[in-house]
VOPAGU-2260 file (C-alpha; in pm, 1 decimal, decimal comma):
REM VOPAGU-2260
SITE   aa  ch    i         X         Y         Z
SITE  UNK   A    0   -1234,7     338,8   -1024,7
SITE  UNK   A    1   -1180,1      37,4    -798,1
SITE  UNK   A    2    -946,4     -71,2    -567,8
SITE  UNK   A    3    -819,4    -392,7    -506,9
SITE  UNK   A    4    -696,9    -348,1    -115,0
SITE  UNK   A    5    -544,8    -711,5      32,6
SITE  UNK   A    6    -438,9    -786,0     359,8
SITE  UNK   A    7    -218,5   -1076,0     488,9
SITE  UNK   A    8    -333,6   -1303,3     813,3
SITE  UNK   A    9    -112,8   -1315,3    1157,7
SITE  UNK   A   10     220,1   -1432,0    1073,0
SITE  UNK   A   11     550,7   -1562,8    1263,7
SITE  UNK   A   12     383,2   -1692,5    1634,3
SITE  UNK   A   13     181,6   -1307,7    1607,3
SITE  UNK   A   14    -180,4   -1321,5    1714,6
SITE  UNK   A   15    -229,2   -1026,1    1511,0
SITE  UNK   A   16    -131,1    -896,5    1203,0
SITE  UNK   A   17    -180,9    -491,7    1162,8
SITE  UNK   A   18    -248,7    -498,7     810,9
SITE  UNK   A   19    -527,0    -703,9     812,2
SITE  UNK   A   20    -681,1    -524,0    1176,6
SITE  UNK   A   21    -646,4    -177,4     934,0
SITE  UNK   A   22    -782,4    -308,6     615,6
SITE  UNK   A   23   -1077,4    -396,8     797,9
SITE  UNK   A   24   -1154,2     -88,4     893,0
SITE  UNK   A   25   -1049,8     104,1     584,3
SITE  UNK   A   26   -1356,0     264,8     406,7
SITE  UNK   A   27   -1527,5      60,4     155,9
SITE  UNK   A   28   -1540,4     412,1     -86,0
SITE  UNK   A   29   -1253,7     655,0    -107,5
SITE  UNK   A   30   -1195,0     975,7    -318,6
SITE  UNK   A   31   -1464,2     821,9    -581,2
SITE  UNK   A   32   -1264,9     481,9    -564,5
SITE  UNK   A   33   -1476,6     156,3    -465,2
SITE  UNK   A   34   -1287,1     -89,8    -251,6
SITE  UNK   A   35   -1248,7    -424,5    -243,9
SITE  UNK   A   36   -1093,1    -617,9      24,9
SITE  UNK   A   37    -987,6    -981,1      60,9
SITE  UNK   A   38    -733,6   -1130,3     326,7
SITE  UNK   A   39    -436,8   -1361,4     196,3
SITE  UNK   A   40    -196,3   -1586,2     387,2
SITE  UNK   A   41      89,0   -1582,0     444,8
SITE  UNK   A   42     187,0   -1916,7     232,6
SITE  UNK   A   43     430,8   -1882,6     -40,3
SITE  UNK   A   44     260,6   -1956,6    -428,1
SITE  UNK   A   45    -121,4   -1952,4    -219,3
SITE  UNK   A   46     -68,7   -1595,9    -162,0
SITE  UNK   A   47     -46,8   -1530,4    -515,1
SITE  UNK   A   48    -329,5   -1745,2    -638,5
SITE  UNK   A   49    -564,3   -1591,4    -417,1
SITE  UNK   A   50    -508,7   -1248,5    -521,6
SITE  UNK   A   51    -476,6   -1325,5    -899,4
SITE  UNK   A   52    -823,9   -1507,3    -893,7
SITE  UNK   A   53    -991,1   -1204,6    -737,2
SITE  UNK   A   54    -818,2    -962,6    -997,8
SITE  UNK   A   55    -981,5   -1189,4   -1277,5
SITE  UNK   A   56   -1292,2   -1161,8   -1104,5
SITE  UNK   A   57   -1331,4    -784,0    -988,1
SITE  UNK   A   58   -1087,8    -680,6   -1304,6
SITE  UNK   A   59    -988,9    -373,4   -1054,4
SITE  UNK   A   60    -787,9     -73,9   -1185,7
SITE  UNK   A   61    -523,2     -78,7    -914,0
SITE  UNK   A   62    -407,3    -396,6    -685,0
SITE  UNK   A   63    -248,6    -228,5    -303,3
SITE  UNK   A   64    -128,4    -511,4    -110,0
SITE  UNK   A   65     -72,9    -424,7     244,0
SITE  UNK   A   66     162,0    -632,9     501,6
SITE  UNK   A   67     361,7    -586,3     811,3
SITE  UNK   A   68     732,4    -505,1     905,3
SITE  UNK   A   69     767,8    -503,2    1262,9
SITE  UNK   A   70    1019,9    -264,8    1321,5
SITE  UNK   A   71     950,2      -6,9    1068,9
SITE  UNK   A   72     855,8     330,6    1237,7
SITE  UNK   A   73     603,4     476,1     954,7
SITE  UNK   A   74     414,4     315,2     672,7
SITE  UNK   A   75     669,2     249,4     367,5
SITE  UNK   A   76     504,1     216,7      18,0
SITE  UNK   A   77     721,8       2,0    -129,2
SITE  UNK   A   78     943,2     105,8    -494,3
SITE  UNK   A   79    1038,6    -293,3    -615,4
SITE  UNK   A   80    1002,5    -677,6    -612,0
SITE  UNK   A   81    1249,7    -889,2    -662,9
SITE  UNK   A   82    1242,5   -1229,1    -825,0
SITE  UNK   A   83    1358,4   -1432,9    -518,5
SITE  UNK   A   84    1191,8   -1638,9    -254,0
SITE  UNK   A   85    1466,6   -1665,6      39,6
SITE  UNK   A   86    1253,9   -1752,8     395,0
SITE  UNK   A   87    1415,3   -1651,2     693,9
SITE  UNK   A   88    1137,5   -1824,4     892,2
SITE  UNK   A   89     841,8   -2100,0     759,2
SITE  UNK   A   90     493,2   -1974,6     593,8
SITE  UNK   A   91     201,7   -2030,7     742,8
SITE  UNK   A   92     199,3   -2401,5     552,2
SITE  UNK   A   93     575,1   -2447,4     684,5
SITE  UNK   A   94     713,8   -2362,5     349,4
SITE  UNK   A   95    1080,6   -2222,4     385,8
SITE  UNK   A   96    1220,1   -2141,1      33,6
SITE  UNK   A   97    1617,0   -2064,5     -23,8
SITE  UNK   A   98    1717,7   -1888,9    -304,2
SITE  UNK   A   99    1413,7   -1946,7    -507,9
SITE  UNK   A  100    1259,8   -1763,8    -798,7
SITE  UNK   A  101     925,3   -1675,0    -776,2
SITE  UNK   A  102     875,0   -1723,7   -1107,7
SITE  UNK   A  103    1139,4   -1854,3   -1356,6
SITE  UNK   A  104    1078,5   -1677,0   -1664,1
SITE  UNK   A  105    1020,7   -1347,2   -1522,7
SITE  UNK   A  106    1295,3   -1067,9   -1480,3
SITE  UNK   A  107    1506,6    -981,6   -1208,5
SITE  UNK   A  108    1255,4    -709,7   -1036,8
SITE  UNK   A  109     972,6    -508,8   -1125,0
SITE  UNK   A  110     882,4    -193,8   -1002,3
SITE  UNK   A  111     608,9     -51,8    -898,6
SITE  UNK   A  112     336,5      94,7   -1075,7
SITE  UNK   A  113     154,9     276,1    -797,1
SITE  UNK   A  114     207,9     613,4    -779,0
SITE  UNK   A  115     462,3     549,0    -442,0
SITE  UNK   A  116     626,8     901,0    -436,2
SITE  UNK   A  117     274,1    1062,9    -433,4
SITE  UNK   A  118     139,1     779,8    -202,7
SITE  UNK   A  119     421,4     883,5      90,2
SITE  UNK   A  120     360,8    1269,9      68,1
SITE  UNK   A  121      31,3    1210,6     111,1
SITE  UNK   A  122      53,1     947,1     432,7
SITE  UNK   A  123     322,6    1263,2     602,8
SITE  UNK   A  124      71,3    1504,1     467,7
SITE  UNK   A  125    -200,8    1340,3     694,2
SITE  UNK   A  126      17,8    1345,6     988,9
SITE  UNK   A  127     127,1     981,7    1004,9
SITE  UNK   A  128     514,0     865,6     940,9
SITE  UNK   A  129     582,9     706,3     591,8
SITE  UNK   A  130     883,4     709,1     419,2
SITE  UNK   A  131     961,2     515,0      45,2
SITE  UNK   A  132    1153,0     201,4      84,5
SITE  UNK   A  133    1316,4       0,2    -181,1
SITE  UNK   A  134    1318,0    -333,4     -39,7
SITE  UNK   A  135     994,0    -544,6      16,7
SITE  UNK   A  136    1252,5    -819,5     158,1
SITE  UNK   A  137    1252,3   -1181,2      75,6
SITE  UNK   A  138     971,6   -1380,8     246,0
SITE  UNK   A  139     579,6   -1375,3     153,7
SITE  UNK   A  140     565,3    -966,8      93,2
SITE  UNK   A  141     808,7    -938,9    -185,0
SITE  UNK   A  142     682,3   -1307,2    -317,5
SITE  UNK   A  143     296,0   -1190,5    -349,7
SITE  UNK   A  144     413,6    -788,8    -508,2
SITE  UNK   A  145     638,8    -969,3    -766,4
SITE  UNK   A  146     376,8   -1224,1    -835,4
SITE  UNK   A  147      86,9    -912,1    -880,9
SITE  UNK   A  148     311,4    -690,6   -1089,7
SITE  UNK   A  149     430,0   -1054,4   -1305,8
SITE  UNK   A  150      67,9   -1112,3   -1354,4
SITE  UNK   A  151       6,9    -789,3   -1450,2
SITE  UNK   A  152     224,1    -754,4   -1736,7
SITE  UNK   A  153     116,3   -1101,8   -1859,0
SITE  UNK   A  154    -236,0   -1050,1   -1862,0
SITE  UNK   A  155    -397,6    -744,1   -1720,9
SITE  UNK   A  156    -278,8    -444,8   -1927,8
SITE  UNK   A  157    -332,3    -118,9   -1775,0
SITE  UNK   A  158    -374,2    -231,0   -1400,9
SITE  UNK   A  159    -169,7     -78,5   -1134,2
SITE  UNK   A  160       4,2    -287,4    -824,7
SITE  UNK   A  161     180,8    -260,4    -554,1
SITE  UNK   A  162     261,1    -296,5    -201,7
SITE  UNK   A  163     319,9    -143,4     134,9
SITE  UNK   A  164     428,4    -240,7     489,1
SITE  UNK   A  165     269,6    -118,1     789,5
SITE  UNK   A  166     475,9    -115,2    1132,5
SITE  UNK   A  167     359,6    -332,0    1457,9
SITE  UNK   A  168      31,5    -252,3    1639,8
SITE  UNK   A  169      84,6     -84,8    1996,3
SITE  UNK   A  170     -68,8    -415,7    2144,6
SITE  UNK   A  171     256,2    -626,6    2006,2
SITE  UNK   A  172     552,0    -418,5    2088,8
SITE  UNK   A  173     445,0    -454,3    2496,5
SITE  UNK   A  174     744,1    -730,9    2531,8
SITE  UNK   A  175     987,0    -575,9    2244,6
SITE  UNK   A  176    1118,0    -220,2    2441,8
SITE  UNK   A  177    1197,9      32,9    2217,9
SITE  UNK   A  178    1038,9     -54,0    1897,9
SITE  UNK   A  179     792,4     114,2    1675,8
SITE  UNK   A  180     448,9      97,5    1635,3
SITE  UNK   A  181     145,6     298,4    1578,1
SITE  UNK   A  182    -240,6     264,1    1647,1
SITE  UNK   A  183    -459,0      94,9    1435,4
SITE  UNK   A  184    -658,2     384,4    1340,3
SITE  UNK   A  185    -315,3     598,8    1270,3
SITE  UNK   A  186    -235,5     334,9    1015,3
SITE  UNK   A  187    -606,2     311,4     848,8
SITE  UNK   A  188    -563,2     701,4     825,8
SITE  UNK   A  189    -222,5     577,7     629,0
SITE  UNK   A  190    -370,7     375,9     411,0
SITE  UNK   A  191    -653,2     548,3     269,8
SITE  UNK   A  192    -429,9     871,5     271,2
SITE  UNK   A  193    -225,0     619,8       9,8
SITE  UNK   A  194    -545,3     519,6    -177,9
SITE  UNK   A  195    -617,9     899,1    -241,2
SITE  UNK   A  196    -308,0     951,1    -357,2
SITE  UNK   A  197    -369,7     661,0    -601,0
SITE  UNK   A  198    -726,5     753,5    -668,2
SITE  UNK   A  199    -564,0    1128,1    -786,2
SITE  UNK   A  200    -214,6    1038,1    -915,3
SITE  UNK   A  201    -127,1     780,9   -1202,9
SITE  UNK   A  202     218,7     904,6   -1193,7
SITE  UNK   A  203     441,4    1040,9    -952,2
SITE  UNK   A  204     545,4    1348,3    -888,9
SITE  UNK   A  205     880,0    1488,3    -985,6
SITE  UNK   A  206    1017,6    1503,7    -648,1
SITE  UNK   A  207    1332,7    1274,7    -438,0
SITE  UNK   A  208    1240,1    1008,8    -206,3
SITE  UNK   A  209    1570,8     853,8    -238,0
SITE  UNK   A  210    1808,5     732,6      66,0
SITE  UNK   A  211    2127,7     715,8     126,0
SITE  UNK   A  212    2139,4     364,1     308,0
């Protein structure tokens, strides 16, 4: 099996971006999967390119996109993309968007195709927070797991994609009191706790990981 595992650059005036400090450090061979990694940035239609040429390429059996939410207290695979590209703040190429498709002759949303239920039991079961969350928001995130999943029903039959967020390193909540973060290594443990899961699980098991709000 192989893994397609991305990663986006620093973002928003950060130095860092905890998604792509974890990715590098993620093992290159997990639970019989091989890895790949690239890093993507954070630039709206780029973002997408960049990971669609290296699917053609490396023709991997699963796509995991990995990107931060500040904020967030646990790793949060995440259950849908939806076909809009609304920027609260410029890309990295000082594209702002407003209620944009990403791409007009796809649907609404599509979900994901990871095995997210199985990929959060697994991130608790290794002793790091995750919970499922059904919004990857509107900026960059949401933009490049629409665009995956899109390109995956229109030309790479059998794949799997998807995407999670990662919270804030310790290192960039010094100035922001009271908000969440974890250590690099606790979220590397995350995600190749959620490439196991992946590695073992093409569906999910029968189990809630619903919320109320």
């Amino acid at each position: 099996m192989k893994i397609l595992l991305t990663a986006f650059e620093p973002f928003g005036g950060e130095n860092v971006n905890p998604a792509q400090e974890a990715v590098k450090l993620v093992r290159d061979e997990i639970a019989g999967a091989r890895i790949i990694k690239i890093d993507v940035p954070v630039v709206f239609g780029e973002s997408i390119d960049t990971v669609r040429k290296m699917m053609e390429k490396e023709k991997p059996d699963a796509v995991l996109c990995i990107g931060q939410a500040g904020g967030r207290t646990g790793l949060t695979p995440e259950r849908v993309a939806i076909n809009i590209d609304d920027a609260r703040i410029p890309d990295n190429a000082g594209n702002q968007p407003a209620d944009q498709p990403v791409f007009p002759d796809g649907p609404s949303a599509y979900f994901s195709s990871l095995p997210v239920k199985a990929m959060t039991a697994a991130i608790r079961d290794a002793g790091i927070p995750a919970s499922l969350s059904n919004t990857a928001g509107t900026y960059v995130c949401n933009h490049l797991m629409y665009g995956v999943l899109y390109h995956i029903a229109k030309s790479f039959p059998g794949t799997q994609g998807g995407f999670m967020h990662v919270p804030f390193l310790h290192e960039q909540v010094t100035d922001r009191p009271n908000t969440a973060s974890l250590s690099v290594q606790d979220i590397v443990t995350g995600i190749e706790a959620a490439i196991t899961a992946i590695a073992e699980n093409r569906r999910n098991p029968e189990k809630t990981e619903g919320c109320i709000r």
